[in-house]
C-alpha positions in Angstrom: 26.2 27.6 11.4 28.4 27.6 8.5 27.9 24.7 6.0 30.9 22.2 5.7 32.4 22.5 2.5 35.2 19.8 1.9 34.0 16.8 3.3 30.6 15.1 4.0 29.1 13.9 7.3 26.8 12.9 9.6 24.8 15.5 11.5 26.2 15.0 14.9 29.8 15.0 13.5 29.3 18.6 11.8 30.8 21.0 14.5 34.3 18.4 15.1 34.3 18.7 11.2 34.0 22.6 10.7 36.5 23.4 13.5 38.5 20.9 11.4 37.6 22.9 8.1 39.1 26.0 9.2 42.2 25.3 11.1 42.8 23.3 7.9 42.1 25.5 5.0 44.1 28.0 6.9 47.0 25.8 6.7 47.5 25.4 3.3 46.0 29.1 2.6 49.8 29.6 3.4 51.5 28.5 0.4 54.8 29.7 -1.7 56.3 28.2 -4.8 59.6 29.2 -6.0 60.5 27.7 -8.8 64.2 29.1 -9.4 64.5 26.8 -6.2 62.9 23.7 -6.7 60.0 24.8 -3.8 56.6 24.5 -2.6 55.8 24.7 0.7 52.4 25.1 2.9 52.4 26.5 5.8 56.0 25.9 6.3 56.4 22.3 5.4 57.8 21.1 1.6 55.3 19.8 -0.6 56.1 17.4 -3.7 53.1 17.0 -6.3 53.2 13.8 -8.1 50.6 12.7 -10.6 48.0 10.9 -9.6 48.0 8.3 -12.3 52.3 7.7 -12.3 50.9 6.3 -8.5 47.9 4.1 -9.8 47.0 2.7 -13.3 50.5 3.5 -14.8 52.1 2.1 -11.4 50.7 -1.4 -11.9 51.8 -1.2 -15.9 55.2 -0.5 -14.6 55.0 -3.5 -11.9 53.5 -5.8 -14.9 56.1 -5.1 -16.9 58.4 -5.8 -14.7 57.1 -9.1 -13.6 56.2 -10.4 -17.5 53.6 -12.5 -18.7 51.8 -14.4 -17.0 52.4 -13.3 -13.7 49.8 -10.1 -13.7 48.2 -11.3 -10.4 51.2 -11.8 -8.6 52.2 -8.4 -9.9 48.9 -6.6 -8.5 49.3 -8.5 -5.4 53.1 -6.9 -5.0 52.1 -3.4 -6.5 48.4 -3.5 -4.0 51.0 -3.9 -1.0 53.4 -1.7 -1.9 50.6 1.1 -2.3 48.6 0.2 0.7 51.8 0.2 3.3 53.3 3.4 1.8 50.4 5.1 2.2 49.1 3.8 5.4 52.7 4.9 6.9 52.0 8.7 5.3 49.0 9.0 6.6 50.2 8.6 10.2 53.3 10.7 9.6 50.7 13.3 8.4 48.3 12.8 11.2 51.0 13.1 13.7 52.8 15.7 12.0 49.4 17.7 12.0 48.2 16.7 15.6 51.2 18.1 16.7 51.4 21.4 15.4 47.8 22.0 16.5 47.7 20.5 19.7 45.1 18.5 19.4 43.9 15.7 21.4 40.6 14.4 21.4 41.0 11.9 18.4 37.6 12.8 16.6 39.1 16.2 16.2 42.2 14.4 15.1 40.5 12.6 12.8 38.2 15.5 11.2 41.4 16.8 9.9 42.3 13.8 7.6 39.4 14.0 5.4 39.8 17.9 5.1 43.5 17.2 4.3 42.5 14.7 1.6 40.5 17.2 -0.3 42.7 19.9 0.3 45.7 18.2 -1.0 43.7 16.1 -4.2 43.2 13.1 -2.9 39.1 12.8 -2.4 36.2 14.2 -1.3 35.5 12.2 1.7 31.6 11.4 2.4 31.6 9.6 5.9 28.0 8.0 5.6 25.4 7.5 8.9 25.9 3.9 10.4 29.4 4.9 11.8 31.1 4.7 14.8 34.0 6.5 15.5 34.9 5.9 18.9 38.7 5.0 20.4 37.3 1.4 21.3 37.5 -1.8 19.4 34.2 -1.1 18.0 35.5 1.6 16.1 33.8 1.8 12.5 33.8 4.2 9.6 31.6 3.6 6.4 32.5 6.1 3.8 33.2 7.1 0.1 35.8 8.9 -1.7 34.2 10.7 -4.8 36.6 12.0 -7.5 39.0 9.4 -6.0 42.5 10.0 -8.0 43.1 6.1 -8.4 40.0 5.7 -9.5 39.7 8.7 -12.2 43.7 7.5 -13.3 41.7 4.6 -14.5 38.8 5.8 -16.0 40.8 8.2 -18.0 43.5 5.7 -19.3 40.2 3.7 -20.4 41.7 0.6 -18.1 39.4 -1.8 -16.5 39.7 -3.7 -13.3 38.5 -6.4 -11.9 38.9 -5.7 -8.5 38.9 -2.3 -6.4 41.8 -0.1 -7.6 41.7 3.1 -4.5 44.3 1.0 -2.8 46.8 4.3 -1.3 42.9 5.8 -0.1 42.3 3.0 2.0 45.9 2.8 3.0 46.2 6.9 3.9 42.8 7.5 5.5 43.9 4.1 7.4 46.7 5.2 8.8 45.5 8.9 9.4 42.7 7.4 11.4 45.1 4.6 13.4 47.4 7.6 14.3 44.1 10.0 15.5 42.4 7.1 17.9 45.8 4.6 18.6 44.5 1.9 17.2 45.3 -0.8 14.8 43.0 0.0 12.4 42.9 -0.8 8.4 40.4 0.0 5.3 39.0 -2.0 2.3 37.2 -0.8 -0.3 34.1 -2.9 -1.1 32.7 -0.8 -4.6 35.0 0.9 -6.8 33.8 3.0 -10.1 36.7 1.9 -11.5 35.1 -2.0 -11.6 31.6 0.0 -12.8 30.4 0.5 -9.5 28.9 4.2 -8.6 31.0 5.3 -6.1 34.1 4.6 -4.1 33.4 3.1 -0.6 35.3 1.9 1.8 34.8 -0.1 5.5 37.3 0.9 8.0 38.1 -1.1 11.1 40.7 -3.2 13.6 42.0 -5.9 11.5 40.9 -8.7 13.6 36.9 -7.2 12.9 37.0 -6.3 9.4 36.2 -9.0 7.5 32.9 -9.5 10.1 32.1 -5.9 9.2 32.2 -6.4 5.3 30.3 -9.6 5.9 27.8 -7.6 8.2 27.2 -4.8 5.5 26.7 -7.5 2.6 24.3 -9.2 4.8 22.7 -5.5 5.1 22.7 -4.6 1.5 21.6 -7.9 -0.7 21.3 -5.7 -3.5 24.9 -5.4 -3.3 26.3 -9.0 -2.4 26.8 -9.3 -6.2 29.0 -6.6 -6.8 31.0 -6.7 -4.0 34.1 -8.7 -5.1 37.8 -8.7 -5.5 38.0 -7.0 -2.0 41.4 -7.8 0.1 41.4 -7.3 3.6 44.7 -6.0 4.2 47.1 -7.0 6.3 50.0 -4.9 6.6 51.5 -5.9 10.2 51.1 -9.7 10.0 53.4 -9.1 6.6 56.0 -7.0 8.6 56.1 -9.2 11.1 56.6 -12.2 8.4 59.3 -10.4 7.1 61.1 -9.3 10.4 60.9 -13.5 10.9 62.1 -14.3 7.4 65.1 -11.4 8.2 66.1 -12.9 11.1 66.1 -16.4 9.3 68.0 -15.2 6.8 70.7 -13.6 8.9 71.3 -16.7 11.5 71.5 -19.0 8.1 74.0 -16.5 7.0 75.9 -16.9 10.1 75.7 -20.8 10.2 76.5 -20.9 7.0 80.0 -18.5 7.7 80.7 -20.4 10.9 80.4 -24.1 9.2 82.9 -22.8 6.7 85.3 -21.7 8.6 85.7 -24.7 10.8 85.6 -26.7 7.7 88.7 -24.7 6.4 90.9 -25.4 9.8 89.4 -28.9 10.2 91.1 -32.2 10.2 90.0 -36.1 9.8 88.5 -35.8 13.5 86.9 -32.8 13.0 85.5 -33.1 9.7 83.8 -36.0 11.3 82.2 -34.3 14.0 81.2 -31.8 11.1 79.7 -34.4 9.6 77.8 -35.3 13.2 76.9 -31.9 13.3 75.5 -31.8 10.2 73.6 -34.4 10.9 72.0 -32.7 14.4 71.2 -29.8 12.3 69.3 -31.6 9.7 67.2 -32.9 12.9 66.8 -29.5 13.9 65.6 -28.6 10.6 63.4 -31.0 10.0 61.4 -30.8 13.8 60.9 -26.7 13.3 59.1 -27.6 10.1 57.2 -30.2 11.3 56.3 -27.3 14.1 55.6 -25.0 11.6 53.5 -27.4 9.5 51.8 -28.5 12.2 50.8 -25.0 13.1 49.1 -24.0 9.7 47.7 -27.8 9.8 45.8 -27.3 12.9 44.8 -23.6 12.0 43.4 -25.1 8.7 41.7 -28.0 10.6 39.8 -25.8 12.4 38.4 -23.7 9.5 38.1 -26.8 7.6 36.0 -28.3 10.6 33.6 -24.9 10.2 33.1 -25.7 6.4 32.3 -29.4 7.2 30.0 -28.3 10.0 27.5 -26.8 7.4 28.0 -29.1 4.7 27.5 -32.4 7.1 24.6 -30.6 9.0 22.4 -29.4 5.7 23.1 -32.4 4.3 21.6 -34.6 7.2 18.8 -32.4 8.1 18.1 -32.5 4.2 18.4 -36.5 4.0 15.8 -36.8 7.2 13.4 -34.7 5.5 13.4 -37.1 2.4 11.7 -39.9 1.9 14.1 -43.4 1.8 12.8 -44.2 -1.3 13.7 -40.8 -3.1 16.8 -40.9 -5.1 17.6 -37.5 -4.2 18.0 -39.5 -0.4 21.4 -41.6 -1.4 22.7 -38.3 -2.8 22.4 -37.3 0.1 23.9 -39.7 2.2 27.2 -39.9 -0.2 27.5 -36.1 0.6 27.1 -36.8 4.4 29.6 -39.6 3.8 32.4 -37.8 1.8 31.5 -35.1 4.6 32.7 -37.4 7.3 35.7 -38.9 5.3 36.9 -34.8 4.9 36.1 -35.0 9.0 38.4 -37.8 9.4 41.4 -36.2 7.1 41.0 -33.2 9.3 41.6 -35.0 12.6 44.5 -36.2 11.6 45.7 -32.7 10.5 45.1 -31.6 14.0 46.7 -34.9 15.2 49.8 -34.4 12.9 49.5 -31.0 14.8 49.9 -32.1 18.0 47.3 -29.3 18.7 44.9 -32.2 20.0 44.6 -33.2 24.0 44.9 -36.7 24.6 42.5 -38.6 26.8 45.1 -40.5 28.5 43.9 -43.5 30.1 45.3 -46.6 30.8 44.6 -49.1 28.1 45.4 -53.0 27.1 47.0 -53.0 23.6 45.5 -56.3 23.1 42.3 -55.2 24.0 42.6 -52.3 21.4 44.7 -54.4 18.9 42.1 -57.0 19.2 39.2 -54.6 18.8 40.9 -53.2 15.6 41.2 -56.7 13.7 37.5 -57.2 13.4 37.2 -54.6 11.5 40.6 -54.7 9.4 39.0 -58.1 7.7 36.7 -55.8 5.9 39.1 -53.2 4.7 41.9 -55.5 3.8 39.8 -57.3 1.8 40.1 -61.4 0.6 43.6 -61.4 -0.9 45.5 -60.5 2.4 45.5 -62.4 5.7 45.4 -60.7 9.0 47.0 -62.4 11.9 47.4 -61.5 15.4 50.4 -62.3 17.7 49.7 -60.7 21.0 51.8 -60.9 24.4 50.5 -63.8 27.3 50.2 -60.9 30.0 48.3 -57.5 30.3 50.2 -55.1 27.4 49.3 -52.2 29.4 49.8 -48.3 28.2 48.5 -44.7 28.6 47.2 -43.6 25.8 43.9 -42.1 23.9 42.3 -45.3 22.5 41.2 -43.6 19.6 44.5 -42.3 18.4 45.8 -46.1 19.1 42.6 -47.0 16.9 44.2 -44.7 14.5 47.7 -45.5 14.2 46.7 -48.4 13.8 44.4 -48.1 10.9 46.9 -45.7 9.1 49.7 -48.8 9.7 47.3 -51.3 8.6 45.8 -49.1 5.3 50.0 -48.2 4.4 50.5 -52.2 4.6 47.7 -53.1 2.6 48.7 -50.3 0.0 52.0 -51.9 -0.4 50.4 -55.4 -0.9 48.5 -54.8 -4.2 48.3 -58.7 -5.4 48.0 -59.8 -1.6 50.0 -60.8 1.0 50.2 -61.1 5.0 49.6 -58.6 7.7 50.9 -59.3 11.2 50.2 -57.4 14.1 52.0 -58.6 17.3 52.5 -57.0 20.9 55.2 -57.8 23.2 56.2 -56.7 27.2 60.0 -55.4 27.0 62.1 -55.3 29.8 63.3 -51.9 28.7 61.1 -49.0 27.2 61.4 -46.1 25.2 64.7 -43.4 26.1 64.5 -41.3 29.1 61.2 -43.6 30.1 62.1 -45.5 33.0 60.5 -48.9 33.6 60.0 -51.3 31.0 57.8 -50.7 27.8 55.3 -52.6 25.4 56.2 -53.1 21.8 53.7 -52.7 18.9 54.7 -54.6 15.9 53.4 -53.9 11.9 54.9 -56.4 9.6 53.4 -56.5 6.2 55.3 -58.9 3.1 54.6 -56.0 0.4 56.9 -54.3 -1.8 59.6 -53.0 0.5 61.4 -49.4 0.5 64.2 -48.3 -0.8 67.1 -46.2 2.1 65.9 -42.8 0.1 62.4 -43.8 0.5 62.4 -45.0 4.0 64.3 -41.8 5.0 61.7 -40.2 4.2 58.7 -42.3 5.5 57.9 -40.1 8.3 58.0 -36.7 6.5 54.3 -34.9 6.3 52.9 -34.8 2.9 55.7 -37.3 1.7 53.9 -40.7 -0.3 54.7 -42.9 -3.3 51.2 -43.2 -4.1 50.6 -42.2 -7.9 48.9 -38.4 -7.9 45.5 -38.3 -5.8 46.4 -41.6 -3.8 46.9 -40.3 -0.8 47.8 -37.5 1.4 51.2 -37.9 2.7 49.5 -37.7 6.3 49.2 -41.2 7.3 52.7 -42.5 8.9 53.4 -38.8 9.9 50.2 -38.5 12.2 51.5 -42.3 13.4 55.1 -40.6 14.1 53.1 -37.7 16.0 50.9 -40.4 17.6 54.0 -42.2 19.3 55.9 -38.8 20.1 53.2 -37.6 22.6 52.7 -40.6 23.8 56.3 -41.1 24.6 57.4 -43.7 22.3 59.7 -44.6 19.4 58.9 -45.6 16.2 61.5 -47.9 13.9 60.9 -49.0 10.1 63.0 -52.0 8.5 62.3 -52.4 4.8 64.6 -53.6 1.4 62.7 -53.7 -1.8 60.8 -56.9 -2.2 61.3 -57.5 1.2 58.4 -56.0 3.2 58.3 -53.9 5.9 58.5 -53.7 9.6 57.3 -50.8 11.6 58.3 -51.3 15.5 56.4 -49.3 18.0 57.9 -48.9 21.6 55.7 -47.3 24.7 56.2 -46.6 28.0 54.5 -49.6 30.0 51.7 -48.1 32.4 51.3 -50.2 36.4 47.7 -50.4 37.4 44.3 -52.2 36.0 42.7 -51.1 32.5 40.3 -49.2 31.6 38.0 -50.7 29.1 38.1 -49.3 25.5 34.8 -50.9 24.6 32.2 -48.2 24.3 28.7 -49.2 25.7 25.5 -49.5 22.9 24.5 -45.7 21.3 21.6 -44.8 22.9 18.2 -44.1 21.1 17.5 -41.2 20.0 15.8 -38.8 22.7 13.1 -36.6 22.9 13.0 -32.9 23.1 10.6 -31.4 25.5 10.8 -27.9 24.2 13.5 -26.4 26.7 14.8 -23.0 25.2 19.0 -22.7 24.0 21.0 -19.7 24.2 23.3 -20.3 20.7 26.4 -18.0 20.8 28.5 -18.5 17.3 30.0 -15.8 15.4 29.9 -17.0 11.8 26.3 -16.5 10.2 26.2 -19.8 7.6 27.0 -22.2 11.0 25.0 -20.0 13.3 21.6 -20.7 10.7 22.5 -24.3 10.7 22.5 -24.7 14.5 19.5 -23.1 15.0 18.0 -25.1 12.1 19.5 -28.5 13.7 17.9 -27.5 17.2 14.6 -26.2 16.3 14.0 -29.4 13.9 14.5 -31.1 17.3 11.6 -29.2 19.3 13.6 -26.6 21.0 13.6 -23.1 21.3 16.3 -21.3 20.3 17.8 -17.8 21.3 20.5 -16.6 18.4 23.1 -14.4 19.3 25.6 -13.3 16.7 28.5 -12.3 19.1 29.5 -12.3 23.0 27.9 -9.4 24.0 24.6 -10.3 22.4 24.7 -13.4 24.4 25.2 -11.6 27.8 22.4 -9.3 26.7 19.8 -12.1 25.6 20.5 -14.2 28.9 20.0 -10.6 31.2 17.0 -9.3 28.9 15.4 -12.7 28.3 11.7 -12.8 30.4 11.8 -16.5 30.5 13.8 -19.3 31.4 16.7 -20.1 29.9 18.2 -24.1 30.0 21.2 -24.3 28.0 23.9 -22.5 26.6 25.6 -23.6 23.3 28.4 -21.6 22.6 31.9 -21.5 20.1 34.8 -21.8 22.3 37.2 -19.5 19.8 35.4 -16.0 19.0 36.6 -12.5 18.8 36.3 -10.0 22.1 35.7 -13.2 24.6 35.7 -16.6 24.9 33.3 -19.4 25.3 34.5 -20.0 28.2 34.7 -16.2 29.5 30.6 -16.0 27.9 30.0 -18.9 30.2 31.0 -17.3 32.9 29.4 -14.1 31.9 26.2 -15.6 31.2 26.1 -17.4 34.7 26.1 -14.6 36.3 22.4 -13.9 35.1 21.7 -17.7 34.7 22.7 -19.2 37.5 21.4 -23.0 36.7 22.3 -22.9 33.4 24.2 -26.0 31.6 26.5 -25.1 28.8 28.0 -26.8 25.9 31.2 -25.8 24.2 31.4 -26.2 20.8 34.9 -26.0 18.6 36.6 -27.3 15.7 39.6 -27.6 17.6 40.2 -30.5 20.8 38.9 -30.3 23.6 41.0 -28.6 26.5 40.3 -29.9 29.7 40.5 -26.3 30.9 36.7 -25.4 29.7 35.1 -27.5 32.3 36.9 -27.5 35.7 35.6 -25.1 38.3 31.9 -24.3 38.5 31.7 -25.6 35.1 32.4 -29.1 35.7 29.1 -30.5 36.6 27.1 -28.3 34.5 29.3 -28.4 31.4 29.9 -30.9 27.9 32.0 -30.4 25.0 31.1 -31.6 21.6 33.8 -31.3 18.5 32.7 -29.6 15.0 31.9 -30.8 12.7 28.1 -32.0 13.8 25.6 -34.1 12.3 21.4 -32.9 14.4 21.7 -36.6 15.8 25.1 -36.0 17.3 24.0 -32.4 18.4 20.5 -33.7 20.0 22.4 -36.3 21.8 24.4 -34.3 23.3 22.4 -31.6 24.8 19.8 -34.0 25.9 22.1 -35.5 28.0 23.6 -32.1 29.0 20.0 -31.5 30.5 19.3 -34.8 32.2 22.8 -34.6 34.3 21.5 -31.3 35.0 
């Protein structure tokens, strides 16, 4: 068999690659220049040749420029874009223009064509390395180099460096050649560049949602490398054209408001201009709820990362401050990590709370009960200087509600009042049963009143009260969450908040709920149990992200059990069909790529019949996860952990069971 010449590949991808070879070399065997007319075309089609570095090093220059000093990384960020989607989108017009005029259609003949074109046309010899799998599913991978890259040799020869990898149209063509070949979504990063010093030009190509696990997986493979392998971008070319389609759109209705408003304005009168005014007023509303949507969105998407991070800091830093001795100093380090750990845990609730991502636990609940509760421990945080009193209602001030986002609001009220009583002052909290409750709630309702005698607010201030990230705490005083997770505390709930506040005058915050009919649940929680005892049952532990998935299995076998670690979904299934012996719980993420926790629960109970499961997730719980067959073999526990929470819980996962 003849030996492939322009590309390099595995053994078993040799004969796609030489058919490839020679319907390609043919192609642009068939070339004509004229230049009287400005031509050169192959095969038929017009060619343009370009130099290689006017589309690389000198590119970014020109971008630089353009941008001035100090901007150079928001300049490479524009220029690496630019590059990436222009190419990606050439690639597939070549693919497809190629695949067409050949007829082919099995895509790893497609795809044997692009790297033939690349050298061809003086792009890169491609060397497609063993380890990948190019196969039209979503486990399609492709680890490969590009020698004599031309981005890379543009910046050698201008003597340039870079600190990060500069083959950015090589990973966008061979991208998009590929996405066109198998009809997927698939993108490329390049890990080691020789323009950053590196020996060769290598890339990782997969579906964007498994990418960034594959460049993970291949740094975990190669710890040699883990040092070198920086400055990588994943890209992301559709979310951005899908950003920008949104911000279009934006742009045009704002346009059009904008054109409409002015227009009435012109032919209005007194009466009109004043129901511009109303309308003005409805808009600013409208305004102001889509970005507290869109806020809350990216605050509960960052919760739930956040809740990862903490997971690993809070659970090293317990199972660290059990293993040393009380007496060590290295033990109260410890514990104030743990503790700053938990006060990070806290923030990020109420993120997902300002979110409104968060599933209630309604129950029916006595204010007083839980206004009551909250007091005790207000003494402490208040501190000498400001006196607490309590003014609740003669009946039952009954509501549905979570108790522990009452607990909350409450706390955030109570923190904001002491805050605005620095040399001391009085705190009231009082409950009253209304006649009438909240708009659109019929029935009566129960009011919830915060009076403090601090400073006061101004109209500009208390306009603004509400607003998420808004405070007039000096820099690093606070967050600007606390009276916006109370305002999306009341909204779900179905209440109203009011504030009344003049400078020097105090302030009065006004809570009104829907009253609830029927007899209370208690808010009380009964005594923690002691801690219990493993008896060496073995854990199936599904989670997708290495650092957390060591920690969990650290957490559990510190604890006496054994543990089974899978790093994805379909390890799981395999382990709990392949595993000789018994099996007793699942512990599994709920969010993961490919399937769910709750779709590997069901999964895994097909070979486990009698298995319990507990769902794990930085986000709220959704009741969803344990109806069914679930429900009497099923717990959920919320990230981030501490072993003693984790222990707990499986324990009594297995003694239910």
């Amino acid at each position: 068999m003849d030996s492939l010449k322009t590309a390099r590949v595995p053994q078993q991808l040799g004969p796609a690659f030489l058919a490839a070879e020679r319907v390609v070399t043919e192609y642009f065997r068939q070339r004509v220049e004229d230049a009287a007319q400005g031509t050169i075309e192959i095969s038929g089609e017009r060619f343009v040749l370009v130099r290689a570095a006017s589309l690389s090093v000198e590119f970014f220059a020109l971008v630089e420029r353009l941008y001035g000093a100090g901007r150079e990384s928001e300049a490479r960020d524009f220029a690496r874009n630019i590059l990436f989607d222009l190419a990606h989108a050439i690639g597939r017009s070549d693919a497809r223009r190629y695949q067409t005029a050949t007829g082919q259609t099995d895509p790893l003949s497609r795809l044997a064509a692009g790297p033939i074109t690349f050298s061809h046309s003086g792009w890169a010899l491609v060397d497609i390395l063993p380890g990948s799998l190019p196969v039209p599913t979503a486990e399609f991978y492709l680890l490969y180099d590009h020698h004599h890259s031309f981005e890379s040799a543009a910046w050698l020869k201008a003597e340039r460096s870079a600190d990060f990898p500069v083959c950015i149209m090589n990973a966008g063509y061979s991208s998009g050649w590929c996405e066109e070949s198998y009809g997927l979504a698939l993108v490329a990063s390049e890990v080691l560049c020789r323009a950053r010093g590196d020996e060769c030009c290598r890339f990782i190509m997969a579906p964007p949602e498994r990418i960034e696990r594959h460049v993970e997986g291949y740094i975990e493979a190669e710890p040699g490398l883990a040092g070198r392998i920086r400055g990588y971008q994943i890209p992301d070319f559709f979310a951005r054209k899908r950003m920008e389609e949104q911000l279009r759109a934006a742009r045009d209705d704002s346009e059009q408001r904008v054109a409409e408003r002015t227009a009435d304005l012109r032919a209005a009168n007194e009466r009109l201009r004043q129901q511009m005014a109303d309308r003005a007023r409805m808009e600013q509303q409208l305004r102001q709820t889509q970005r507290l949507e869109s806020l809350g969105r990216l605050a509960g998407g960052i919760a739930h990362d956040f809740n990862n991070l903490l997971g690993v800091i809070m659970g090293y830093s317990s199972t660290l401050q059990r293993r040393v001795p009380s007496e060590d100093p290295t033990h109260a380090m410890l514990a104030e990590i743990t503790e700053a750990a938990q006060h990070a845990a806290n923030l990020t609730r109420q993120l997902v709370t300002f979110s409104r991502s968060q599933v209630m636990r309604v129950r029916r609940i006595d204010l007083n009960e839980v206004v009551d509760d909250i007091a005790r421990m207000l003494r402490h945080v208040l501190g000498d200087d400001i006196r607490l009193e309590t003014r609740l209602s003669a009946g039952c001030a009954l509501v549905l509600g979570d108790p522990s986002q009452m607990e909350q609001m409450l706390m955030n009220l109570a923190v904001n009042a002491r805050d605005a009583m620095p040399g001391g002052g009085v705190l009231v909290l009082e409950t009253e049963i209304c006649s009438q409750g909240p708009p659109h709630c019929p029935g009566g309702g129960v009011r919830l009143g915060v009076i403090d005698t601090g400073v006061g607010m101004d109209e500009s201030t208390r306009s603004k009260v509400f607003d998420p990230f808004f405070t007039t705490k000096p820099y690093s005083g606070g967050t600007g969450l606390g009276l916006s997770t109370v305002y999306g505390i009341v909204t779900q709930c179905g209440g109203t908040i009011t504030v009344e506040s003049a400078p020097g005058h105090g302030a009065r915050f006004d809570i009104l709920l829907p009253a609830a009919t029927g007899e209370p649940e208690s808010n009380r929680p009964p005594n923690a149990p002691t801690k219990p005892v493993a008896r060496g049952e073995t854990i199936l532990l599904v989670e997708d992200r290495i650092a957390l998935r060591a920690l969990l299995r650290q957490m559990l076998e510190d604890e006496g059990y054994r543990v089974l670690a899978a790093e994805d979904p379909g390890h799981a299934v395999r382990l709990a069909q392949e595993h000789p012996e018994d099996i007793d719980v699942l512990l599994t993420d709920v969010v993961m790529p490919v399937m769910s926790g709750r779709e590997v629960a069901e999964r895994v109970l097909e070979a486990r019949p009698g298995l319990c499961v507990l769902f794990v997730s930085g986000y709220s719980e959704d009741p969803e996860l344990l109806d069914g067959k679930l429900h009497d073999r099923a717990a959920f526990i919320r990230k981030p952990i501490t072993p003693l929470d984790l222990h707990r819980a499986v324990r009594a996962l297995l003694d239910r069971g």
